[in-house]
Phi, psi and omega in degrees: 000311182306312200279333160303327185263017188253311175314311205283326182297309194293341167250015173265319213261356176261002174279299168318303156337309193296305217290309167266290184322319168273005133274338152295348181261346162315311198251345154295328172291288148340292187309285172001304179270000180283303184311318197302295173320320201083002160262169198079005170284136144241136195282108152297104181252136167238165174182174193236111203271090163179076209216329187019108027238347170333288183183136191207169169248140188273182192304333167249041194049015196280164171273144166228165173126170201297293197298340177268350162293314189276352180284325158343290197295345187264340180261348163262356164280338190249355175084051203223116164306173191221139185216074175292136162226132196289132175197146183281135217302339168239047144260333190307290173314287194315307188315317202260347156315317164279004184040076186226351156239179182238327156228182161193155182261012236211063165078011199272135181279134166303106125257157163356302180278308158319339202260330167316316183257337187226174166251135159266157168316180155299162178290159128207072176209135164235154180176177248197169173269184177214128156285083150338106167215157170326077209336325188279014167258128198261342229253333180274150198209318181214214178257358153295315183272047158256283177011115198093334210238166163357302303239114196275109170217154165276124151010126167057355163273140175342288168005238201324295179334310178296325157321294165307338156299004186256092148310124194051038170270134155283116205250123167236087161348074177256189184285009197165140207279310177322311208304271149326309183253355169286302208292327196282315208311301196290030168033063163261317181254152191236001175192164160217140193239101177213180159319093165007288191308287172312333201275305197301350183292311207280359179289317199285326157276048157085343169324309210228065173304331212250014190249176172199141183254123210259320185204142201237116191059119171247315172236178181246120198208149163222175183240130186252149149293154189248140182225190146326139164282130156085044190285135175291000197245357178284316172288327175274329157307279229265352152310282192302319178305346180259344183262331206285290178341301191272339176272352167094358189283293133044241156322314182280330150301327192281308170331315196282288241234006205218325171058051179194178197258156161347168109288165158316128182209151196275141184308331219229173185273141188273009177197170161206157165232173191238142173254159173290162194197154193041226196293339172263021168255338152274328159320291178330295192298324155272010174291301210292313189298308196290341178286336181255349169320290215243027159286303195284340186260332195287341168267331166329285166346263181347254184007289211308314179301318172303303192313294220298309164352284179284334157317342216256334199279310179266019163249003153265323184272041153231322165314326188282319201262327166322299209286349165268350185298347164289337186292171203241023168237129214295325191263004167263314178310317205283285182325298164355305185277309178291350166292322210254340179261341146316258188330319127000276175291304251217138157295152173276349182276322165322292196319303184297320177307308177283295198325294208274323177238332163282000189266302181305340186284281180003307196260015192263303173295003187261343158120004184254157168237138187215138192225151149275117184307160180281312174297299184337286216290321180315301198271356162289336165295292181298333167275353209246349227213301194306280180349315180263001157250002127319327173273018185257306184271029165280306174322287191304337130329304180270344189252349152291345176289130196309150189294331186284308178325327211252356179277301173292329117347323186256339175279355190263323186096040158266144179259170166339282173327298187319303158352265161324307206273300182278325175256315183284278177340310182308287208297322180300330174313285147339294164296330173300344188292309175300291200318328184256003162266351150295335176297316158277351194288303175306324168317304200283330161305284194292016183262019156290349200248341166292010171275010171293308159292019154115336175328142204246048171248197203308327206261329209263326165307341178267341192274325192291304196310301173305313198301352180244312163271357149073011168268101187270319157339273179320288233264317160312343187286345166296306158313331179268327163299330182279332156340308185287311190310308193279018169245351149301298201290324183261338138337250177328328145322282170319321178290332193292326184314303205278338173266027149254342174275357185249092182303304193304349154257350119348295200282328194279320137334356189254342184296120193297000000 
């Protein structure tokens, strides 16, 4: 009996056996044809929403815009999924060069130099700069009378290319063309230069009330999807992209965001390159690194000053706020406390954003105009941020010191001040010392974070440098070494420091 039923369990399980192999070879199949088609693929598409009408984000944070519609519609023509992922614009070529997307999307113009690192779709956009100036400026009239003056561009764009052709403009660089037309708005900038199409959207919807636009297509220019070079995934794009065009769906997006009718646009890439490989793409790559070293070292310089600046800055106003926080009236403890737990509590990169561009709009609706210099607002940021974790380690300084010191001090007939200046402070100093050279070290790191506003120090000097060779690898990799350097350097300061201020480690160092 036993052995009957053991036969039967054992030919219910070879039964079973059959029964999932031939459905793995079903949905092997299945996958198979899938692949030949492309369905069931899904696409890392990036792209950066914060381009109106391009691509933006809408009121419930869904993606909108010409280009995320149409990418929709080429991926439901080639039969293919869509996975957007946000990423800022002159990050998009590095990201697919590390393939870590599989395309993007976001307004990008075919060029020469682009065409070297990624490959494009057929073109399908054509549009032009545009010039941007203040309705109350009478003195820019076209783009000859740019010469000398301002100019507001987002990063890694045609823009900022055409710019640098302006004799003796000052071109100031942000993450982004909104960015960028906040700065003309807030009267930092005397012109701004981007895509036709954006800049007239937000004028016409009301966005950019105080702007005008003076001169229109400066260039011919089209926008491609970007894929990897030489990506197997570039022909089922320019399939479906080729279906969207000839079936009229096309015309009813452009139609939808644009309200005209489409142009004409050429079938073929007006160029293609070859990249380089094996030895000679390492030769390149130290070409590259040594050709921007001393791009990369003239922003260190930046970088070392703002630091010092702002330390120098937050560590009288954070000692100061440190020795009230100890007072002994309640309602200076209390300010005292919500300075250091806002400047805290808050990213620093908000802090800078409200510094630079929001106390001027603000005072622009309050009826006055008012601008920040880029250093100013940088080192008023970084100092006001310093400040409130210096005065935690000033406290916390002064209240490790024994009670009895400050006992003894008053039995000597020092009054408070005296106290503090001479016997509490001195010794506090000393314990204070490591805590506040992590504090510049960290300092010196986050002044990476003022290239949001077009500043020109080390981190931001690197970002120019890719936007034009498109080496993302290298050249951060440079920028994280000189990085390392100047943090080394100020490391070993600091230690020579805390040992000529401790005579017992002094001395003991002095012994041969």
């Amino acid at each position: 009996m036993l052995n009957m039923a053991g036969l039967g369990i054992l030919q219910r399980w070879r039964l079973h056996l059959i029964i999932c192999l031939s459905c793995l070879l079903l949905v092997g199949g299945c996958s198979s044809n899938w692949s030949e088609t492309g369905a069931g693929k899904i696409f890392k598409i990036g792209t950066e929403p914060a381009y109106p009408p391009m691509e933006f984000q809408g009121p419930g944070g869904e993606l909108q815009g010409f280009d995320i519609d149409l990418m929709k519609a080429i991926a439901t023509a080639a039969g293919f999924q869509v996975n957007f992922q946000s990423l800022p614009f002159d990050g998009l070529i590095p990201a697919l060069q590390a393939k870590t997307i599989d395309a993007a999307i976001s307004s990008i113009t075919i060029t020469q130099d682009r065409a070297k690192t990624v490959s494009f779709s057929r073109p399908y956009f054509k549009s032009g700069l545009a010039v941007a100036v203040r309705k109350d400026n009478k003195d820019i009239t076209n783009f000859d009378s740019l010469k000398n003056k301002k100019i507001a561009v987002q990063i890694g764009t045609t823009g900022a290319e055409k710019a640098k052709s302006i004799p003796g403009a000052q071109v100031r660089s942000f993450d982004s063309t909104p960015l960028a037309l906040q700065e003309l708005v807030n009267g930092n900038a005397d012109a701004a230069i981007g895509d036709a199409p954006v800049i007239l959207y937000a004028i016409n919807t009301g966005n950019l009330p105080a702007v005008k636009i003076i001169s229109q297509l400066l260039t011919q220019e089209y926008f491609g999807i970007a894929t990897s070079k030489n990506s197997p995934n570039l022909t089922l794009i320019n399939q479906g992209l080729t279906k969207v065009l000839q079936n009229g769906i096309y015309t009813q997006i452009y139609q939808k965001w644009f309200q005209t009718t489409p142009p004409q646009l050429p079938e073929k890439l007006p160029f293609t390159t070859a990249t380089a490989t094996g030895i000679s793409a390492l030769l390149t790559c130290a070409s590259v690194i040594l050709q921007s070293l001393p791009i990369l070292l003239q922003g260190a310089l930046i970088t070392l000053l703002l630091t010092i600046f702002s330390i120098t800055i937050g560590l009288v106003g954070g000692s100061l706020i440190g020795i009230l926080r100890l007072s002994r009236i309640e309602i200076v403890r209390w300010l005292t406390r919500a300075y250091v737990d806002f400047l805290r509590g808050t990213p620093l990169l908000v802090q800078i954003f409200m510094i630079y561009f929001g106390i001027p709009a603000i005072a622009q609706e309050l009826g006055f105009t008012f601008s920040f210099n880029q250093f100013a607002a940088a080192v008023i940021a970084l100092s006001l941020n310093s400040a409130a974790y210096i005065a935690e380690i000033v406290r916390a300084g002064i209240e490790s010191i024994e009670p009895g010191q400050t006992e003894a001090a008053q039995s000597l007939g020092l009054d408070a001040v005296q106290t503090m200046r001479y016997v509490i402070f001195p010794q506090a100093l000393q314990r204070m010392l490591p805590p506040l050279g992590n504090e510049f070290i960290s300092l010196l790191k986050d002044t990476s974070l003022v290239a949001v506003i077009g500043f020109e120090e080390l981190f931001r000097k690197g970002q120019l440098i890719v936007s034009q060779n498109y080496r993302a690898f290298e050249i951060y990799a440079a920028v994280a070494l000189v990085y390392l350097c100047l943090t080394l350097i100020s490391s070993h300061f600091f230690s020579k420091l805390e040992i000529w201020m401790n005579p017992v480690k002094r001395s003991r160092q002095a012994k041969p």
